[in-house]
VEXDO-491749 format. One record per atom (N, C-alpha, C, O): residue number from 1; x negated, y negated, z; atom name; residue in three letters. Coordinates in pm, whole numbers, plus 50000, padded with zeros to 5 digits. Layout:
<rs>
R   seq       x       y       z   atom   type
R   NUM       X       Y       Z     CA    ALA
...
</rs>
This chain:
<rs>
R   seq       x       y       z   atom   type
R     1   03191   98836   27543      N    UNK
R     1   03073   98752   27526     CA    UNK
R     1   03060   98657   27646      C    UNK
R     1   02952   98655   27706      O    UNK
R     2   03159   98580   27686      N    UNK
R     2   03160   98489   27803     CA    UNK
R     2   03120   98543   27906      C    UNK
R     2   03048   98481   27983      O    UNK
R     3   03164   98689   27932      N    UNK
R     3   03119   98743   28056     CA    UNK
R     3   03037   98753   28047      C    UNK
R     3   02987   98674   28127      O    UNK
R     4   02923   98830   27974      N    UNK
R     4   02835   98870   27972     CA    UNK
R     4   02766   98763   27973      C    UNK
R     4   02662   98780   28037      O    UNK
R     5   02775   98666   27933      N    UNK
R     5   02638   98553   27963     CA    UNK
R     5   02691   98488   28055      C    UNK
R     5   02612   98397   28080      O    UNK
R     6   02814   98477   28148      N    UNK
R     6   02789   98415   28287     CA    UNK
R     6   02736   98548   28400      C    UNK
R     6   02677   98513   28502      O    UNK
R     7   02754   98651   28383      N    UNK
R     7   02667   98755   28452     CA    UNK
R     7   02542   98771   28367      C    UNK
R     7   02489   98882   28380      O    UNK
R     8   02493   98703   28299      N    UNK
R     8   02333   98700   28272     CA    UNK
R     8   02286   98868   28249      C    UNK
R     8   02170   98910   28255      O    UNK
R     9   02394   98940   28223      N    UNK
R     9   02325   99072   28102     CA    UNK
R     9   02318   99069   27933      C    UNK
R     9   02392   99107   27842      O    UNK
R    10   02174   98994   27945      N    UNK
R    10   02131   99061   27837     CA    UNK
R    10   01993   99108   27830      C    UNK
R    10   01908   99069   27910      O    UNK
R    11   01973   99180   27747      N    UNK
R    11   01805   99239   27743     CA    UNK
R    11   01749   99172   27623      C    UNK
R    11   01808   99111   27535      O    UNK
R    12   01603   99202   27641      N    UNK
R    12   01530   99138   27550     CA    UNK
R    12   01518   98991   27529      C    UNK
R    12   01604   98914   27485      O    UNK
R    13   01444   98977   27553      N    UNK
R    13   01401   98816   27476     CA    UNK
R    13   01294   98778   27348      C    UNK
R    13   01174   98805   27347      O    UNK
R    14   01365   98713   27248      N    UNK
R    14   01260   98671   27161     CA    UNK
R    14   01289   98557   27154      C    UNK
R    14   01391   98523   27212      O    UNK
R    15   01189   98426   27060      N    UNK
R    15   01141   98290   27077     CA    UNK
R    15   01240   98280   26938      C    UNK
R    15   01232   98344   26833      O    UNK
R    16   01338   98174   26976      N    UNK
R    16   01454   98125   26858     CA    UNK
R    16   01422   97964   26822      C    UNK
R    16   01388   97900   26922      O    UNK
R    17   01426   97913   26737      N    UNK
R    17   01436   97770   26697     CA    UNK
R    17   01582   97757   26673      C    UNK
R    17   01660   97806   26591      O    UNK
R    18   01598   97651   26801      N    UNK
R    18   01715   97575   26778     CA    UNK
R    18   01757   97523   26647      C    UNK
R    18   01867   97539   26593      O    UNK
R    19   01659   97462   26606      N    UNK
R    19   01661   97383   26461     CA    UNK
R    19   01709   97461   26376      C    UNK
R    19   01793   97411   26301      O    UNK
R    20   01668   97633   26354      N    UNK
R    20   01673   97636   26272     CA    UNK
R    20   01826   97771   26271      C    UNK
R    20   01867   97834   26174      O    UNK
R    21   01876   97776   26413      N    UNK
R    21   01971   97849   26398     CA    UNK
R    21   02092   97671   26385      C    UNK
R    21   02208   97711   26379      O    UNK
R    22   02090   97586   26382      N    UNK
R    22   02198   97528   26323     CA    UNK
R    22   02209   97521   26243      C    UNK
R    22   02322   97522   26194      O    UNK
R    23   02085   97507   26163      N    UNK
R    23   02054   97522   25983     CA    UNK
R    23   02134   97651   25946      C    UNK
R    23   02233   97635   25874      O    UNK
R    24   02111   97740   25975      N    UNK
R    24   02190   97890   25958     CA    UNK
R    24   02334   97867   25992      C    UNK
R    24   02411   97916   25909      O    UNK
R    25   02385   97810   26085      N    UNK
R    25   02544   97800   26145     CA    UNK
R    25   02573   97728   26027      C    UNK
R    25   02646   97795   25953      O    UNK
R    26   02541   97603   25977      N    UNK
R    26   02580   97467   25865     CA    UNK
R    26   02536   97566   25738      C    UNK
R    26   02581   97514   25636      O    UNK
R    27   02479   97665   25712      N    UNK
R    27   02453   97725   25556     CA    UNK
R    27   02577   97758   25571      C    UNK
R    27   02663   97685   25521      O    UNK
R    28   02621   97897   25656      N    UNK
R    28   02706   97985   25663     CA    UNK
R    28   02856   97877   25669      C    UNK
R    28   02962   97926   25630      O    UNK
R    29   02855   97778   25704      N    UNK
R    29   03017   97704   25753     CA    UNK
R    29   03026   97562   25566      C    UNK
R    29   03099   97463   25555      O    UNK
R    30   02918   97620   25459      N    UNK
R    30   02927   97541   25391     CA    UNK
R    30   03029   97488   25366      C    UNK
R    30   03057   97370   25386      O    UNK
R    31   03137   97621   25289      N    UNK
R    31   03247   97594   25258     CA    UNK
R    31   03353   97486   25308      C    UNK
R    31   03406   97399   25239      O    UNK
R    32   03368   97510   25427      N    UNK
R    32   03463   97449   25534     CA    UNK
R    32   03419   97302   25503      C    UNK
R    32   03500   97218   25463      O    UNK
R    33   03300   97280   25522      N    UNK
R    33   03209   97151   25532     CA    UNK
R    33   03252   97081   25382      C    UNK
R    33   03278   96961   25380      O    UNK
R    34   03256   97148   25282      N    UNK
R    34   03263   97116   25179     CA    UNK
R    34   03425   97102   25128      C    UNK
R    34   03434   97021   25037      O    UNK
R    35   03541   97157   25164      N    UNK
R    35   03635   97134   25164     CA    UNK
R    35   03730   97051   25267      C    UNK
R    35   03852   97050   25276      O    UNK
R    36   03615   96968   25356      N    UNK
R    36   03639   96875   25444     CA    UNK
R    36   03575   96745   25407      C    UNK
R    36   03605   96637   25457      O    UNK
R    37   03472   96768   25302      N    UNK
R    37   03395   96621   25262     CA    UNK
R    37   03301   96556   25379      C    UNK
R    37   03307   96444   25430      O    UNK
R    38   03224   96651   25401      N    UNK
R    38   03180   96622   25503     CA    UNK
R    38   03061   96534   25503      C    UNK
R    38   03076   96457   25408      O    UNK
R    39   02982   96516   25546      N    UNK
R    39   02826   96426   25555     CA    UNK
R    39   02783   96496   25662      C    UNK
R    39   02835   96495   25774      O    UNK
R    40   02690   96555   25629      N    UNK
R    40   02559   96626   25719     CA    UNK
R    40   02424   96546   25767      C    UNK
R    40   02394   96468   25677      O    UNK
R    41   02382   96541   25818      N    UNK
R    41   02241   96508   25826     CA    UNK
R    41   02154   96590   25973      C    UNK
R    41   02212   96619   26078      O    UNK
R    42   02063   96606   25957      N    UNK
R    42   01980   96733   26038     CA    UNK
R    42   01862   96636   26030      C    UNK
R    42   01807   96578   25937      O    UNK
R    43   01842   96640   26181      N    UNK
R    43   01697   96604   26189     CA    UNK
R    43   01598   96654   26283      C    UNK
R    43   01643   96734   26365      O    UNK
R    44   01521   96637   26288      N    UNK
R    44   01418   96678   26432     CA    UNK
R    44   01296   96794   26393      C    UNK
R    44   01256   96828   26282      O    UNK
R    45   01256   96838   26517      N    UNK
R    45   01154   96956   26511     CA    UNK
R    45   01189   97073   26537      C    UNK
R    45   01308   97100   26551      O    UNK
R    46   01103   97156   26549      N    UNK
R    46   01146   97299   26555     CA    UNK
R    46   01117   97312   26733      C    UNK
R    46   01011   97318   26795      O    UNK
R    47   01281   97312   26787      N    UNK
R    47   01326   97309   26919     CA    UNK
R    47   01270   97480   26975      C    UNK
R    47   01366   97556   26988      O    UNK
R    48   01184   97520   26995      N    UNK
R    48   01169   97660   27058     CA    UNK
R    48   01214   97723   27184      C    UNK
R    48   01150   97704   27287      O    UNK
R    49   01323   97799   27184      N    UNK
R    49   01343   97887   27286     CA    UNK
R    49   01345   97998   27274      C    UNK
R    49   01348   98066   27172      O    UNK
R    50   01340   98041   27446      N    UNK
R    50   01358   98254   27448     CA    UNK
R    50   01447   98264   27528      C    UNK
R    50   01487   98198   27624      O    UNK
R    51   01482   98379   27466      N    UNK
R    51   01616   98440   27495     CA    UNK
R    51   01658   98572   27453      C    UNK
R    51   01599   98677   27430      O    UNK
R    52   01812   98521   27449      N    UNK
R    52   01890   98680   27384     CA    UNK
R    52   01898   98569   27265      C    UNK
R    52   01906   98447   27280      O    UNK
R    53   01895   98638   27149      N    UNK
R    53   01912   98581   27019     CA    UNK
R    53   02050   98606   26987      C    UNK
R    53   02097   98516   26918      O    UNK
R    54   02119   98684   27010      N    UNK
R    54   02265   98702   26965     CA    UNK
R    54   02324   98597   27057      C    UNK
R    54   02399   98522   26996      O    UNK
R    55   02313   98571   27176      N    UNK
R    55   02345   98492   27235     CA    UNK
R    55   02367   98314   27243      C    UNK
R    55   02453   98233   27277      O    UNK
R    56   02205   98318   27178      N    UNK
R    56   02195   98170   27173     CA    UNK
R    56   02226   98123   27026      C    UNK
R    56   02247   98007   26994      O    UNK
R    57   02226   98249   26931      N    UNK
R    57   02254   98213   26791     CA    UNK
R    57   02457   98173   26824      C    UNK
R    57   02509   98073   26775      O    UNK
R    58   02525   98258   26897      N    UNK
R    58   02637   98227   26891     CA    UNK
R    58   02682   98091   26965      C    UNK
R    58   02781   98022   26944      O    UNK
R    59   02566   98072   27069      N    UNK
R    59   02593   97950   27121     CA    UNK
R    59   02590   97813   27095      C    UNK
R    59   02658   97722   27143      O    UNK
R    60   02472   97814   26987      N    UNK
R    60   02466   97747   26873     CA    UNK
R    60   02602   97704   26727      C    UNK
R    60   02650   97598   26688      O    UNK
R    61   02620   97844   26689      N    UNK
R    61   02754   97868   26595     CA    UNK
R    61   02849   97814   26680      C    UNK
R    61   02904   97729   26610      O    UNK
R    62   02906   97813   26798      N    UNK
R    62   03024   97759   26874     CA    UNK
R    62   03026   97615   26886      C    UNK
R    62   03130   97552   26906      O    UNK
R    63   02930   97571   26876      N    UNK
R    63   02897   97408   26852     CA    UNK
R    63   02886   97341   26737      C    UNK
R    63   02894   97218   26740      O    UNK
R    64   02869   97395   26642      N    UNK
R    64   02893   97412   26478     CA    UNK
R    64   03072   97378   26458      C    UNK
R    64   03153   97287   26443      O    UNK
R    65   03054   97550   26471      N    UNK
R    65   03221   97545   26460     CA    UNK
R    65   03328   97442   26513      C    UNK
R    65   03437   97416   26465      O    UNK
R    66   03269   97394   26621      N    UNK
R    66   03380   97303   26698     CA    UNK
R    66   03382   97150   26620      C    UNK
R    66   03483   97081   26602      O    UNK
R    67   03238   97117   26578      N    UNK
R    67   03168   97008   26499     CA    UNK
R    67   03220   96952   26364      C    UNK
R    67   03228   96839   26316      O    UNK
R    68   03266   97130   26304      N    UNK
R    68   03351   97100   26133     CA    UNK
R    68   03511   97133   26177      C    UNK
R    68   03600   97073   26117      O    UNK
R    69   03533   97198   26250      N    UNK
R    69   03663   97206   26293     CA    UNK
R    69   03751   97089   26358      C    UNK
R    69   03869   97071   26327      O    UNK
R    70   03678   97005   26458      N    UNK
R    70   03748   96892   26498     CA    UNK
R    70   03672   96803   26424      C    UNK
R    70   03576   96751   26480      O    UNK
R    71   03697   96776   26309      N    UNK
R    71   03614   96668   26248     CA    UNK
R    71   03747   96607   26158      C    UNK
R    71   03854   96668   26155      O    UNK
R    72   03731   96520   26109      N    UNK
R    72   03797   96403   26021     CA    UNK
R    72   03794   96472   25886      C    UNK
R    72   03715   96565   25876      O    UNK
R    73   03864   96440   25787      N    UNK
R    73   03862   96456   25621     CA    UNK
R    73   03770   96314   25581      C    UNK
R    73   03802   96197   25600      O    UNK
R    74   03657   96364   25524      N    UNK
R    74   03560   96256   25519     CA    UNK
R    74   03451   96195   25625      C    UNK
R    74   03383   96093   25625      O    UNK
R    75   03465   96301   25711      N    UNK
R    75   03383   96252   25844     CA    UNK
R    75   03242   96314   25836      C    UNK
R    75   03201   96371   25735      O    UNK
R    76   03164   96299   25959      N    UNK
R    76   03038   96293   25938     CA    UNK
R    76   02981   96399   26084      C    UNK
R    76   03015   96373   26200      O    UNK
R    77   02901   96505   26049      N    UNK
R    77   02843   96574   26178     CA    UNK
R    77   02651   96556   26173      C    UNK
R    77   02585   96560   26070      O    UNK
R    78   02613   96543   26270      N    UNK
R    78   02468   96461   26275     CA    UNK
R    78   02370   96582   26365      C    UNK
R    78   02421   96628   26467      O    UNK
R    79   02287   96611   26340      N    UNK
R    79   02237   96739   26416     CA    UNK
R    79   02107   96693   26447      C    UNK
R    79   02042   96637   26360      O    UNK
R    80   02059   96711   26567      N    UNK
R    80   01930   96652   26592     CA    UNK
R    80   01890   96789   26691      C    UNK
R    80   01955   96857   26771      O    UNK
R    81   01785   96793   26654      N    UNK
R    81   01683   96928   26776     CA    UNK
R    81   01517   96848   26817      C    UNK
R    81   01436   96818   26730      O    UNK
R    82   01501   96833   26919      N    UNK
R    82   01375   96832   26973     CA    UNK
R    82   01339   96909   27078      C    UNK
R    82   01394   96986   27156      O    UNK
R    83   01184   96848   27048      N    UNK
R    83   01145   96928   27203     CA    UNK
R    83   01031   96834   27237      C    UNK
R    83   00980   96742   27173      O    UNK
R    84   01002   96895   27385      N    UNK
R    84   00909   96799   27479     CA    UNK
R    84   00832   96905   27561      C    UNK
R    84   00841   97015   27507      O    UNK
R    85   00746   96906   27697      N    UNK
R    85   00700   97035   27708     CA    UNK
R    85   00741   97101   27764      C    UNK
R    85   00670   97200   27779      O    UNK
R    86   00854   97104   27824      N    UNK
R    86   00935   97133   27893     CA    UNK
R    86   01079   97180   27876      C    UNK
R    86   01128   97272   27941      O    UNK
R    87   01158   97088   27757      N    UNK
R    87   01292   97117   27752     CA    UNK
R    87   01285   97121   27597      C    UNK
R    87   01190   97066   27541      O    UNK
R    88   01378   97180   27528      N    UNK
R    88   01433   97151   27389     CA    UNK
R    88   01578   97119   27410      C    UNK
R    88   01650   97174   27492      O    UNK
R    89   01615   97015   27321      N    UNK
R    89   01772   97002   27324     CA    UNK
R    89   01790   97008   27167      C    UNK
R    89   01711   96993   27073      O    UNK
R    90   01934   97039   27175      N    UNK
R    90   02014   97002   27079     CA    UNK
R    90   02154   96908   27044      C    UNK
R    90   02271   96919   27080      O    UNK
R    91   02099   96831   26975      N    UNK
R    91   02221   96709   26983     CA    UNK
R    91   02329   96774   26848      C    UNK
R    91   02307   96833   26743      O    UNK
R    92   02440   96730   26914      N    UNK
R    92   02546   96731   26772     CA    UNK
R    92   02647   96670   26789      C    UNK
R    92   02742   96699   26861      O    UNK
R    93   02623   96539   26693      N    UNK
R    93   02735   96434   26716     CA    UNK
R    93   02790   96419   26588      C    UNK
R    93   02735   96419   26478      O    UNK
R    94   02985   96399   26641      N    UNK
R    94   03048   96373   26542     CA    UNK
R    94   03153   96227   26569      C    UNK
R    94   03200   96168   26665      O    UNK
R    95   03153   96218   26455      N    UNK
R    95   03258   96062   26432     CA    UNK
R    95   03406   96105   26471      C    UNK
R    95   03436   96223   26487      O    UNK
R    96   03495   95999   26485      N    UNK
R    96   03648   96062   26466     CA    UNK
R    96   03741   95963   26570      C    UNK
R    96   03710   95844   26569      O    UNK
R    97   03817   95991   26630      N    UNK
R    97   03906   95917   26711     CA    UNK
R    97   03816   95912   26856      C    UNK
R    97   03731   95996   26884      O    UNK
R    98   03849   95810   26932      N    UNK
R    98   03812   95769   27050     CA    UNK
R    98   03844   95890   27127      C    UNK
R    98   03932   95963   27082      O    UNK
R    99   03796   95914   27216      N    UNK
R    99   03840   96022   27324     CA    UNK
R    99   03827   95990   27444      C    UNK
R    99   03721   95933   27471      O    UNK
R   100   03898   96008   27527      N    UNK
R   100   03912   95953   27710     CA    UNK
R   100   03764   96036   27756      C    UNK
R   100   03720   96122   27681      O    UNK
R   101   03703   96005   27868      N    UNK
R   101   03608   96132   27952     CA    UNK
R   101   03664   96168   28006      C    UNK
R   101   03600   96267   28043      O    UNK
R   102   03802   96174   28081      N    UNK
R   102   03857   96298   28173     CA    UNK
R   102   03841   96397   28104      C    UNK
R   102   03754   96480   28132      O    UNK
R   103   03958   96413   27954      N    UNK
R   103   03929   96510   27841     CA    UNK
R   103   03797   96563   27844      C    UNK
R   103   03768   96678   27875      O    UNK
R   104   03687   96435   27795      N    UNK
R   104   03565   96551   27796     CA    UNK
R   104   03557   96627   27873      C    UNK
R   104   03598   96740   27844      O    UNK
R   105   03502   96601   28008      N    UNK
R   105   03498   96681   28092     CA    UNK
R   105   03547   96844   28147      C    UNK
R   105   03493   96925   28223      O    UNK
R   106   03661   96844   28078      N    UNK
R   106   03752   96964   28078     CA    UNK
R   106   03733   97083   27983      C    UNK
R   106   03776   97198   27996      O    UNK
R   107   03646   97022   27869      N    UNK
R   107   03663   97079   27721     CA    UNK
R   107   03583   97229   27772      C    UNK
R   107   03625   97340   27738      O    UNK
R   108   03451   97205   27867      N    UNK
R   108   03388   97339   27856     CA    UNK
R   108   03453   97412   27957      C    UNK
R   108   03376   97489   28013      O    UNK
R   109   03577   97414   28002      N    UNK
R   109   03644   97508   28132     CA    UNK
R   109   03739   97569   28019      C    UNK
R   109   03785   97503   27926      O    UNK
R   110   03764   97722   28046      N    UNK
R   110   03825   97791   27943     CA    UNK
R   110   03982   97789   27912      C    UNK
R   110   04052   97822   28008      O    UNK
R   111   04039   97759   27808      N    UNK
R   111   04119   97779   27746     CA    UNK
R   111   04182   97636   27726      C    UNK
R   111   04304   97627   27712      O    UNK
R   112   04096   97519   27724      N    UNK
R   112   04136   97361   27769     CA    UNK
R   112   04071   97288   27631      C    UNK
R   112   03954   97290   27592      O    UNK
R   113   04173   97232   27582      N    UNK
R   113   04167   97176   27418     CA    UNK
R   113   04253   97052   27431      C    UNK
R   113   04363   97054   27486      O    UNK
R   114   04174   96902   27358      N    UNK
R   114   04213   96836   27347     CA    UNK
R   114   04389   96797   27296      C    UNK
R   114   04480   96880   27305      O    UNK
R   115   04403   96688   27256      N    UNK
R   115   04542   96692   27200     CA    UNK
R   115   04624   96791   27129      C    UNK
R   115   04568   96899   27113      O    UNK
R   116   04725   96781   27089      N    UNK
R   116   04762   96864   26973     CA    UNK
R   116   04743   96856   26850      C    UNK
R   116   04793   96935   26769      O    UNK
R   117   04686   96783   26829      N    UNK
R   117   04604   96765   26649     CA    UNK
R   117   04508   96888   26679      C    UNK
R   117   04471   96953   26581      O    UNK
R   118   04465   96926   26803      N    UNK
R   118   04337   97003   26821     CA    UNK
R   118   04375   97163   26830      C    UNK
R   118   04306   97251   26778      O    UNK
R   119   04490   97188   26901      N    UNK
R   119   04521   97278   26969     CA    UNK
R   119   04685   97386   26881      C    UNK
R   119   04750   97487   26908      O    UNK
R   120   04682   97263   26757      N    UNK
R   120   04783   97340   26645     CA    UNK
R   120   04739   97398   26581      C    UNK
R   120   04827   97450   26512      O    UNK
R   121   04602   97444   26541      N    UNK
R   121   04495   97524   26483     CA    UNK
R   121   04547   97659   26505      C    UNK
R   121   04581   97693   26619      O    UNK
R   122   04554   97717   26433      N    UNK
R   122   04560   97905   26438     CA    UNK
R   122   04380   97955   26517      C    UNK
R   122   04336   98047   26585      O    UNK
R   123   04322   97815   26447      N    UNK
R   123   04148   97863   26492     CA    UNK
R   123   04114   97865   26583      C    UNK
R   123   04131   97748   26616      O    UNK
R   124   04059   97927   26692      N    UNK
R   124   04026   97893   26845     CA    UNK
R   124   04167   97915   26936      C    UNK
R   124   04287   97916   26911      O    UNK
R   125   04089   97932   27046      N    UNK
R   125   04148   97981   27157     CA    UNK
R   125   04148   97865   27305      C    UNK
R   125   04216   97873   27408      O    UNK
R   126   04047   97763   27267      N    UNK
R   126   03969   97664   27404     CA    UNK
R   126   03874   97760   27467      C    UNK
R   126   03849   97748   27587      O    UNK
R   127   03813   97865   27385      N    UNK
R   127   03689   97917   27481     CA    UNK
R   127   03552   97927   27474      C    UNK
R   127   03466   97978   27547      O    UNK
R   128   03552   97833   27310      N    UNK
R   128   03449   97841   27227     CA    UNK
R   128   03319   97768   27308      C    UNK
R   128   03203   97807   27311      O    UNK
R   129   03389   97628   27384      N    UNK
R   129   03273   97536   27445     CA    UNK
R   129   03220   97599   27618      C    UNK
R   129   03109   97574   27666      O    UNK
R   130   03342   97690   27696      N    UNK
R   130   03290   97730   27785     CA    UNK
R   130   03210   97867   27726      C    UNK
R   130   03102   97872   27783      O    UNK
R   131   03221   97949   27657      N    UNK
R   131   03090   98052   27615     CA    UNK
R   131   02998   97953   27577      C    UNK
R   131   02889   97988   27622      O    UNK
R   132   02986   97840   27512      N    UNK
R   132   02851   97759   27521     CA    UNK
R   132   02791   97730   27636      C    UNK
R   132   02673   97762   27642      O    UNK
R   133   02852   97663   27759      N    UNK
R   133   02825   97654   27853     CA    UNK
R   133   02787   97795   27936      C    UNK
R   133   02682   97789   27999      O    UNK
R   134   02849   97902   27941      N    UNK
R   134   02803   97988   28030     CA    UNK
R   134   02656   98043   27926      C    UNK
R   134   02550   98075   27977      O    UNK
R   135   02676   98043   27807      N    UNK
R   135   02532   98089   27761     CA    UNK
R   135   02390   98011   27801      C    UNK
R   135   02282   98060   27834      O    UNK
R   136   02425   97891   27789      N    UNK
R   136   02329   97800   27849     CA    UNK
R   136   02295   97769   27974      C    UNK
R   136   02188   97711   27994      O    UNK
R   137   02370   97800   28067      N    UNK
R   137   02354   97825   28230     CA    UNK
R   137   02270   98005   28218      C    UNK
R   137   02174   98026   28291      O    UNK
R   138   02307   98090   28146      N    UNK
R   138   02216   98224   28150     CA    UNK
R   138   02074   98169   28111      C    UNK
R   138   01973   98206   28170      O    UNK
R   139   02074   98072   27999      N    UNK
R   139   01931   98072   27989     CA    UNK
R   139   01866   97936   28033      C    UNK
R   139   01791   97856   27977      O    UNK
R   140   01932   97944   28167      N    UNK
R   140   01883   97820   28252     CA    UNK
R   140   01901   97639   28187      C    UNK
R   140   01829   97541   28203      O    UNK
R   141   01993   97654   28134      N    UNK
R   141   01993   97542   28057     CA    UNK
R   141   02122   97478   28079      C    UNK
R   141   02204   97545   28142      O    UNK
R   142   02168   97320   28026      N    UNK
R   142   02301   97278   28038     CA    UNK
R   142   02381   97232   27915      C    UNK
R   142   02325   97201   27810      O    UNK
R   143   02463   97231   27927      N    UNK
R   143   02573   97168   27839     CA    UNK
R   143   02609   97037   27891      C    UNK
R   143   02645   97019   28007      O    UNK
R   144   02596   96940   27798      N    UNK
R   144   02643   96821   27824     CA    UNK
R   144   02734   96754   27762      C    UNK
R   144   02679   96729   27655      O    UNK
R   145   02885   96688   27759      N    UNK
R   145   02995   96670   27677     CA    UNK
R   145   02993   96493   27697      C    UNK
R   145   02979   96442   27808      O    UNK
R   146   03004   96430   27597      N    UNK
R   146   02994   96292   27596     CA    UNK
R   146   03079   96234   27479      C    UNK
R   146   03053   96235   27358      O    UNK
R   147   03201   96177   27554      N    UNK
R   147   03280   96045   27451     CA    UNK
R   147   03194   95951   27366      C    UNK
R   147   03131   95868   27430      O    UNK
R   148   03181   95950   27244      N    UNK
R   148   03064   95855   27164     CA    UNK
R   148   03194   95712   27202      C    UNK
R   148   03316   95722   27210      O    UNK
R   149   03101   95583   27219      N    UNK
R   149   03227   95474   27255     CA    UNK
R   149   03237   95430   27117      C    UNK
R   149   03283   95317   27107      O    UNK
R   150   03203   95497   26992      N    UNK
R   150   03261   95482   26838     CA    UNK
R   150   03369   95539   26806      C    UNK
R   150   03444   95496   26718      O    UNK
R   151   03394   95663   26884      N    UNK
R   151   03474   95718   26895     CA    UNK
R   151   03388   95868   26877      C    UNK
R   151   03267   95864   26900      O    UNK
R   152   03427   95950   26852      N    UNK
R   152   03362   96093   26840     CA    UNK
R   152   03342   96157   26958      C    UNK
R   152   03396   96132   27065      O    UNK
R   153   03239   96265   26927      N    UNK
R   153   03202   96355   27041     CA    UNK
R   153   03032   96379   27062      C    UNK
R   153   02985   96416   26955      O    UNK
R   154   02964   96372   27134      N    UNK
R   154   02851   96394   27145     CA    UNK
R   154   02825   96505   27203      C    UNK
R   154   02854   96488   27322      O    UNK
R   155   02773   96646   27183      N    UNK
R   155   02708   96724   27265     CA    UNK
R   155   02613   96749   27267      C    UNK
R   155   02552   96749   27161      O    UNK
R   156   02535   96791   27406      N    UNK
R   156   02376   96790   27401     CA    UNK
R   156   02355   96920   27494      C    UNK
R   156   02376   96927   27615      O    UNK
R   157   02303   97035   27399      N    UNK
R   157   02242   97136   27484     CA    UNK
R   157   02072   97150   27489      C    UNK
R   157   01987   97167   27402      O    UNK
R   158   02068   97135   27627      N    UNK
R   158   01900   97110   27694     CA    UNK
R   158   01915   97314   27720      C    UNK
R   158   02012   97387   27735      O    UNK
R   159   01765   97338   27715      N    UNK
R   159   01753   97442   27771     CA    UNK
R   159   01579   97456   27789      C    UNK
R   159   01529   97377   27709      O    UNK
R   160   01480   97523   27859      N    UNK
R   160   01389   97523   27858     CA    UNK
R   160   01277   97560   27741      C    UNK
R   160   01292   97667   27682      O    UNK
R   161   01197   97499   27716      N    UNK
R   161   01126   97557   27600     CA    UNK
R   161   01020   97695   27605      C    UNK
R   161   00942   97719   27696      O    UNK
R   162   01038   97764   27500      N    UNK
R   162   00974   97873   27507     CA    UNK
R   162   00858   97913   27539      C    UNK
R   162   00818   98029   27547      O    UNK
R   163   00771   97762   27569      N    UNK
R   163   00633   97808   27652     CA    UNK
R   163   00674   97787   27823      C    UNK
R   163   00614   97843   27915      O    UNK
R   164   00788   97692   27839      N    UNK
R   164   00821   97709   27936     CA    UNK
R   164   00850   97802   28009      C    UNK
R   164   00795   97831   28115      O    UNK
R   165   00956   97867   27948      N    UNK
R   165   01028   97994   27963     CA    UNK
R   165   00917   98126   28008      C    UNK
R   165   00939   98197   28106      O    UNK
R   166   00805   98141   27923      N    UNK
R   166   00710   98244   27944     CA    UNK
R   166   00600   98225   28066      C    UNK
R   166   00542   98317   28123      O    UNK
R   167   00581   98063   28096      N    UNK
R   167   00531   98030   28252     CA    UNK
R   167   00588   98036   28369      C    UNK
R   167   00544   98052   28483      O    UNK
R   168   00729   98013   28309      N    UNK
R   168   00819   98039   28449     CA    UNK
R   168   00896   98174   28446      C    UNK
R   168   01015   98175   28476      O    UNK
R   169   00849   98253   28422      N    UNK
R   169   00941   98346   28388     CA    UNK
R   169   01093   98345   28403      C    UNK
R   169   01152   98427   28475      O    UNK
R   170   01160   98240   28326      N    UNK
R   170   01275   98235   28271     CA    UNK
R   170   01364   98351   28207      C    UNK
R   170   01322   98466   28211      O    UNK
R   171   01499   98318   28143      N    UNK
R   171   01506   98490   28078     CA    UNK
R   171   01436   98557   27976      C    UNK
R   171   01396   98492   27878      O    UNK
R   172   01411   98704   27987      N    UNK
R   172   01353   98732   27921     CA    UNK
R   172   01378   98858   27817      C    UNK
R   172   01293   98886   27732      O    UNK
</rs>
């Protein structure tokens, strides 16, 4: 999967809502969510992009996953999607222990995982946030990793919006 979306093969493009593939990642990860005590909240509009849909749906799910996986017992994941005419992002911020930014910085280069509270997991490998990143560089877009100074994690994937995408001929 990583390869393939940092060599930018995929075919086909159809128009995905951000919004509503996290909604789908958070149905499907109920359980987890629910045997973690979690607090959800989802907000925003319907973020439109084009693309590879297997692609951006997993790129989406990898930001999910990382969201209920490094999260607290009793903690809280916050999902926000907009758009503007130009870009859609997706925010997903979680609560939890303070984190340095060197760390951030490292998280989307492959096989690179925070402490060992993070990295004693049977789950994951450290490659989950660089396939986010290389998916979002295929569809012209970025990954952004941010220390919340509450402590937590903030990530924000920008990528172009789907009327964008079809004026500029973006991927298709």
């Amino acid at each position: 999967m990583l390869a393939r979306a940092q060599n930018g093969l995929f075919t086909g493009g159809v128009t995905v809502s951000l919004d509503q593939l996290a909604s789908a990642a958070l149905t499907e990860r109920s359980e987890a969510i629910a045997a973690m005590e979690l607090t959800i909240s989802q907000a925003g509009q319907d973020a439109a992009v084009q693309g590879s849909e297997t692609l951006l749906t997993r790129m989406v799910e990898n930001v999910i996953d990382n969201a209920v996986r490094h999260n607290q017992p009793g903690g809280w994941i916050q999902v926000t999607a907009q758009a503007d005419g130009a870009q859609a992002r997706l925010v997903v911020e979680t609560g939890g222990r303070m984190l340095d930014d060197r760390e951030i910085r490292e998280l989307a280069q492959p096989f690179r995982r925070l402490a060992p509270d993070r990295t004693g997991s049977e789950n994951g490998t450290g490659l989950g946030l660089s396939i986010v990143a290389a998916i979002a560089a295929t569809h012209h877009g970025t990954l952004d990793l941010h220390a919340r100074a509450q402590g937590g994690l903030r990530v924000v994937l920008t990528l172009p919006t789907a009327a964008q995408t079809v004026t500029t001929g973006l991927p298709s």
